[in-house]
Residue, then its C-alpha position, 0 to 999 in steps of 0.5 A: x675809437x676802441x681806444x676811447x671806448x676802452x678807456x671810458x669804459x675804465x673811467x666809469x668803473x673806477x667809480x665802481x666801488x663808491x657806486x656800490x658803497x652808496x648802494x649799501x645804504x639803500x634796504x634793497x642794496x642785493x637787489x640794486x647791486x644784482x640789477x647794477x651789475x647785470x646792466x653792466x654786463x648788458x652794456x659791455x656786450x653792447x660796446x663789444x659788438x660796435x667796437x668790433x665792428x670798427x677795427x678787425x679783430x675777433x670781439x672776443x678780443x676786445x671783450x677780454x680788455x674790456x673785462x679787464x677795464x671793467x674789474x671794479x664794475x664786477x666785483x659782486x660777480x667775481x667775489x661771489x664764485x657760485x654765482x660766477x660758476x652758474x653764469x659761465x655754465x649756463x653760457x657754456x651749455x647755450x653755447x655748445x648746443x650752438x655748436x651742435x646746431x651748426x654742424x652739418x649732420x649729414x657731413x658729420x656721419x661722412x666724415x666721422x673716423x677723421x672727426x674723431x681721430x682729431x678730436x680724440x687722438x689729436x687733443x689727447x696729443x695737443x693736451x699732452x704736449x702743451x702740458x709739458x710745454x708749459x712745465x718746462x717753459x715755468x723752469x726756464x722763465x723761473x716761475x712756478x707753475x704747478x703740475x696741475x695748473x699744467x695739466x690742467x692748461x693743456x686739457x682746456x686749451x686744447x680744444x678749437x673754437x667753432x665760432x672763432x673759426x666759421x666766420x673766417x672760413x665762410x670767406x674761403x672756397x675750398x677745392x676739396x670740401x671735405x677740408x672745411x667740414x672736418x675743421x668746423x666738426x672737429x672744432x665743435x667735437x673738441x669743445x666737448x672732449x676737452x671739456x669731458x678731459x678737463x673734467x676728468x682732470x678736475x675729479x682727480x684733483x678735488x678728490x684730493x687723494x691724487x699726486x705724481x707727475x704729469x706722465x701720472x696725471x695722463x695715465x690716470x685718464x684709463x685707470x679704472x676710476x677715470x674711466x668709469x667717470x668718463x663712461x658715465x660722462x659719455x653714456x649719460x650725456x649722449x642718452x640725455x642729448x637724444x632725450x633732447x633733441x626728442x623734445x626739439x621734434x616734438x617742438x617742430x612737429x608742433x610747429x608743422x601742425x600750427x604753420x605758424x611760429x610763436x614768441x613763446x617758441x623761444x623759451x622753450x627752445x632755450x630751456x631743452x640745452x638748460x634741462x638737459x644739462x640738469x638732468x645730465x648732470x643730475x645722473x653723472x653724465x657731461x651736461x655739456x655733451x647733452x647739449x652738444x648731442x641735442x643741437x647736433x642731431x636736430x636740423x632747424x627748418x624754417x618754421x623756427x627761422x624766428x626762434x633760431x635768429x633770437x637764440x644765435x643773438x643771445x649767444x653771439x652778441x650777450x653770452x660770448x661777450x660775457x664770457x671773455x669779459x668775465x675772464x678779463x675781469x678775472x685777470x691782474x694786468x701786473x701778473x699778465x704782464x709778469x707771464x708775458x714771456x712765458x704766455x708768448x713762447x708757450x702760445x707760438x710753440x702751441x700754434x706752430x708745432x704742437x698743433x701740426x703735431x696733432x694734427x699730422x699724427x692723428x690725420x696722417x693716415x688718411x693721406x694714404x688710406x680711405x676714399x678721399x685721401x687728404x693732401x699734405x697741403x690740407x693737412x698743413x692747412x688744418x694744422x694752422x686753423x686751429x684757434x682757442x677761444x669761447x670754451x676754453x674761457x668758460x673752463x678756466x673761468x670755471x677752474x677759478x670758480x673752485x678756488x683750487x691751490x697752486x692755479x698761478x699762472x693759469x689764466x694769465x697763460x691761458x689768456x695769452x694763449x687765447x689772445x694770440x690764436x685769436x689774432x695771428x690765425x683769423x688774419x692770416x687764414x686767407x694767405x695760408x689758405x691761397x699759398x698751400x692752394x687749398x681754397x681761395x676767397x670768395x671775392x670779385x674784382x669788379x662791380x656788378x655790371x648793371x645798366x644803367x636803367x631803373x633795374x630790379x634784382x633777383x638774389x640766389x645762391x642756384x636755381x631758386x630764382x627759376x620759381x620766383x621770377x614770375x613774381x619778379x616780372x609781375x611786381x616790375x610790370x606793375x612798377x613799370x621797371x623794364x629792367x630785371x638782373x638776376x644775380x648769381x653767387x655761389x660761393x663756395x658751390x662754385x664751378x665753371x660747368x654749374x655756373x653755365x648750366x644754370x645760366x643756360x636755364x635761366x636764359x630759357x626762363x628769360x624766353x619764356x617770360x618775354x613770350x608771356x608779356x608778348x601775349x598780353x600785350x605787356x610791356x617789354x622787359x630786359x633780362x641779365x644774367x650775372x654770375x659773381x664769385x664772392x659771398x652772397x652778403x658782400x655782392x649785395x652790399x656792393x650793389x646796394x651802395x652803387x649808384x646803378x639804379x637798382x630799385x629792390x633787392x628781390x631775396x628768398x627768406x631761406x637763404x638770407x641770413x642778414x641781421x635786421x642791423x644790416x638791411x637797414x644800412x642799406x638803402x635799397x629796399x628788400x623783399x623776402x619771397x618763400 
C-alpha cells in the first residue's frame, strides 16, 4: 500500500508542469498556482498520516519520499526561495513552541545542569566531530565537500528530535525516571542550541569576510563578534520568550474568569510563538528560542484542552509533514544516490561513536557526582536515543533557501543522516532498552480478565476513579448492568507497593457502594479490580475489541489523549467524566 501510495503520488506529479502550463493561460494564474500548490501540500499531508499508519516507520520518512515523488507538483515553492524560506520558519517556530509545551518545567528545573551540559557541552562535541567526519570522509570517497558545507552539517545535525523521540519512549517504563526527563529535555534544548550554532555559523559566512578552516570556524564561536551575536540571540530571545508566555496567562486567566473555551482561543494561541518570533527577531534575538521559552514556561491546563489538541494537530499532522516533504522535494534522487556511501558511512559513525562521545563526556561526571548519579547502563542508553529529525530539516531547507556557494552535498548527506536515525534507532529503542535493564515496555501478555457478564468499565492511570465511581454505580443501576471493572494502568508509575495500596482503596470504595445500594434497596452490583501494566491506549483497545461484553468505557477527559479518529474505531461507547 506505501508503495502504490508512493507511486501514484509520482504518477500525478508528473503531469505537474503541463498543469501549470495551462494554468498560465488563465488572468488569475498566481492565484491558481498558489491555491494548486497548497492543496497539494494539504493532500500529501494527508497520505503521510494514513500511509504511516500502515507499516512501522516514523511519517517523516515517508514524507521525504513523498517530497521526493512529488518534486514537480512544487516547483512554484521551491524555485521561489523567500516564499520557501517563510513557510519552513513559520513551521519551525510552531514547532519549537511544541517542544516547549511538551517539557515538563518542573522536571526541567531538577534536572537542568544534566540538561544543559548535554545540550551545550554535548552538541558543541557532536558538532565538532561530525564536522570533521564528514571533511574527512569527502577525501575518501573522492567528493568535494567544502569546509563550510561541513560545518554547517555538523551544527544542524547536531541537535536530537523531541517528536521522533517521545513516541517511542512512552512505550518504556524507566527504572530510574530521571533517565527519561533528561533525553526528552535535552532533545527540545538541542533544538534551539543547534539552531542559535547554526546561525552563528551562517552570520559568518553571508558576512563574506570569513575564511580558514574548520578548527577556525569552531574557534570563531567565541571571538568577540560571535559572541556578541550569541548574546544578543539569547538575551532577546529569552526577554521575548517570557513577554510570551505573559500574553499565554493572560489568555488562560481570561479562560478561568469566562469558564468556558472559544473557537477564537486558537488564533490567538498560535499567533504568540509567530509575534514573538518578529519581534524577537526584529531586536537581534533567535525568534526560535522565544518561542521555545514561551512554550516551556507555560503549562496548559484543561480550559485550553480544545485549543491545544487543535494546535498539536497543525503541528503533527500539516507542519511536520511538510516540512520533510519540502526537503524530499529539494533533493535530486541521481545525487542521493551518488552520496549514498558517504550518507551511510558518515550517519553509522554519527550514531555509534560520536553521539556516545558527547555524550560519555558531557554526562560523564555525573556518574560519580550529584544526588542521583547515572549508571553506565544510562549513559549508554541516552547515548543511542538520539535521533535527528524535524529541525534539522527546517535549517537546511532554510540553508538552501540562501542559495550560499559550495553547499554540494549538504542535504543529500543530511538526509541520510536523518534517514538512518530515523529508522534504525525508534526500532531498536525497546531491545537496547530491555538489554541495558534500563526500562522496559509497558505491555501485558494477557487480556484483560473480565467476565463474561454485561460489564462497565472504570479507566484510570491512580486514584481519580475514587470520586467517579458514584457515577459510575448510579449510571450502571440506571442501566441495569450489575457488573462494573475498574481498570488500573499506571504505566510508567508503576510499582508493586502503589499497585496494592490503591487496590486496597479501591476494595473500601466497592464496600461502601455495595452498602449504599444495600440501603436503597437497589440491585446488587459486582465489583473487579484490574490492574495492567501496559499503556492506558493499548489496554483499552484491547478491551474494546474483545468479545467480553463490555458495554462503556467510562474515562476522565484529563487524562485521555486519544485523537477523536481513534474512538471512532472502536465500538464500545465512551464517557468522558471531569
Amino acid at each position: 500500500m506505501a508503495a502504490l501510495g508512493i507511486s501514484a503520488v509520482w504518477s500525478v506529479s508528473n503531469f505537474g508542469g503541463m498543469i501549470y502550463q495551462a494554468l498560465e493561460h488563465n488572468h488569475e494564474h498566481g492565484i491558481l498556482v498558489a491555491f494548486f500548490v497548497l492543496a497539494a501540500l494539504f493532500m500529501l499531508s494527508f497520505i503521510v498520516f494514513y500511509l504511516s499508519h500502515l507499516i512501522k516507520l516514523p511519517s517523516f520518512i515517508l514524507a521525504i519520499f513523498l517530497g521526493l515523488a512529488a518534486k514537480p507538483l512544487l516547483t512554484p515553492i521551491l524555485g521561489n526561495e523567500e516564499l520557501l524560506g517563510v513557510i519552513v520558519s513559520f513551521g519551525a517556530t510552531l514547532i519549537l513552541f511544541a517542544g516547549g509545551l511538551e517539557t515538563p518545567f518542573a522536571n526541567f528545573k531538577k534536572l537542568i545542569w544534566k540538561i544543559f551540559s548535554v545540550s551545550f557541552v554535548g552538541l558543541l562535541i557532536t558538532a565538532f566531530l561530525f564536522s570533521w567526519t564528514i571533511w574527512f570522509l569527502g577525501g575518501i570517497f573522492g567528493l568535494e565537500i567544502s569546509v563550510l558545507a561541513s560545518v554547517l552539517l555538523g551544527a544542524l545535525l547536531a541537535s536530537t528530535d523531541p517528536a521522533a523521540i517521545i513516541p517511542v519512549l512512552k512505550r518504556l517504563r524507566f527504572h530510574n525516571r530521571s533517565i527519561k526527563d533528561i533525553i526528552v529535555s535535552e532533545s527540545a534544548v538541542t533544538d534551539v542550541v543547534g539552531t542559535l550554532l547554526t546561525v552563528v555559523f551562517l552570520s559568518l559566512a553571508v558576512g563574506g569576510g570569513f575564511s580558514g578552516g574548520i578548527n577556525q570556524w569552531y574557534q570563531a564561536i567565541f571571538s568577540y563578534e560571535s559572541t556578541t551575536v550569541l548574546a544578543a540571540q539569547l538575551f532577546f530571545g529569552a526577554l521575548l520568550g517570557l513577554a510570551g508566555y505573559f500574553f499565554l496567562e493572560l489568555l488562560l486567566r481570561a479562560k478561568h474568569l469566562y469558564g468556558e473555551e472559544f473557537e477564537a482561543d486558537a488564533a490567538f494561541f498560535i499567533s504568540v510563538p509567530v509575534i514573538i518570533f518578529t519581534g524577537a527577531i526584529f531586536f537581534g534575538g533567535s525568534g526560535y528560542l522565544a518561542a521555545f521559552v514561551a512554550g516551556l514556561v507555560f503549562h496548559i491546563t484543561e480550559h485550553l484542552s480544545e485549543t491545544e489538541r487543535f494546535f498539536n494537530n497543525l503541528v503533527d499532522g500539516f507542519l511536520k509533514p511538510i516540512i520533510f516533504i519540502l526537503l524530499g522535494a529539494l533533493v535530486d534522487p541521481v545525487q542521493l544516490l551518488t552520496y549514498a556511501p558517504i550518507g551511510i558511512v558518515a550517519a553509522l559513525i554519527f550514531m555509534f561513536i560520536i553521539r556516545p562521545v558527547a555524550v560519555f563526556v558531557s554526562l560523564g561526571s555525573f556518574h560519580f557526582f550529584g544526588q542521583e548519579r547515572l549508571d553506565w547502563r544510562d549513559l549508554l542508553f541516552i547515548s543511542f536515543v538520539r535521533e535527528t529529525g524535524a529541525i534539522p530539516a527546517v535549517l537546511m531547507v532554510t540553508i538552501i533557501s540562501l542559495g550560499l556557494s559550495g553547499m554540494e552535498g549538504l542535504v543529500e548527506i543530511g538526509m541520510w543522516t536523518i534517514l538512518l536515525t530515523l529508522i534504525i534507532e525508534p526500532l531498536l529503542t525497546p531491545f537496547v532498552a530491555r538489554y541495558l535493564q534500563v526500562a522496559e515496555e509497558m505491555q501485558d501478555r494477557t487480556k484483560a480478565p473480565l467476565n463474561k457478564k454485561t460489564t462497565v468499565v472504570l479507566v484510570t492511570r491512580g486514584e481519580s476513579f475514587l470520586d467517579r465511581l458514584p457515577y459510575t454505580v448510579k449510571w450502571a443501576s440506571k442501566h441495569s448492568i450489575s457488573d462494573i471493572a475498574v481498570m488500573l494502568c499506571l504505566e510508567d508509575k508503576y510499582s508493586a507497593a502503589l499497585e496494592k495500596d490503591i487496590k486496597t482503596k479501591a476494595q473500601a470504595a466497592f464496600a461502601q457502594e455495595s452498602g449504599k445500594l444495600k440501603e436503597k434497596s437497589s440491585a446488587h452490583i459486582d465489583f473487579a479490580f484490574i490492574s495492567r501494566k501496559g499503556s492506558l491506549h493499548e489496554n483499552i483497545d484491547n478491551l474494546a475489541k474483545t468479545d467480553n461484553k463490555v458495554v462503556a468505557i467510562f474515562v476522565g477527559k484529563k487524562m485521555l489523549d486519544y485523537r477523536l479518529s481513534e474512538i471512532k474505531q472502536l465500538a464500545v461507547p465512551f464517557y468522558f467524566m471531569d
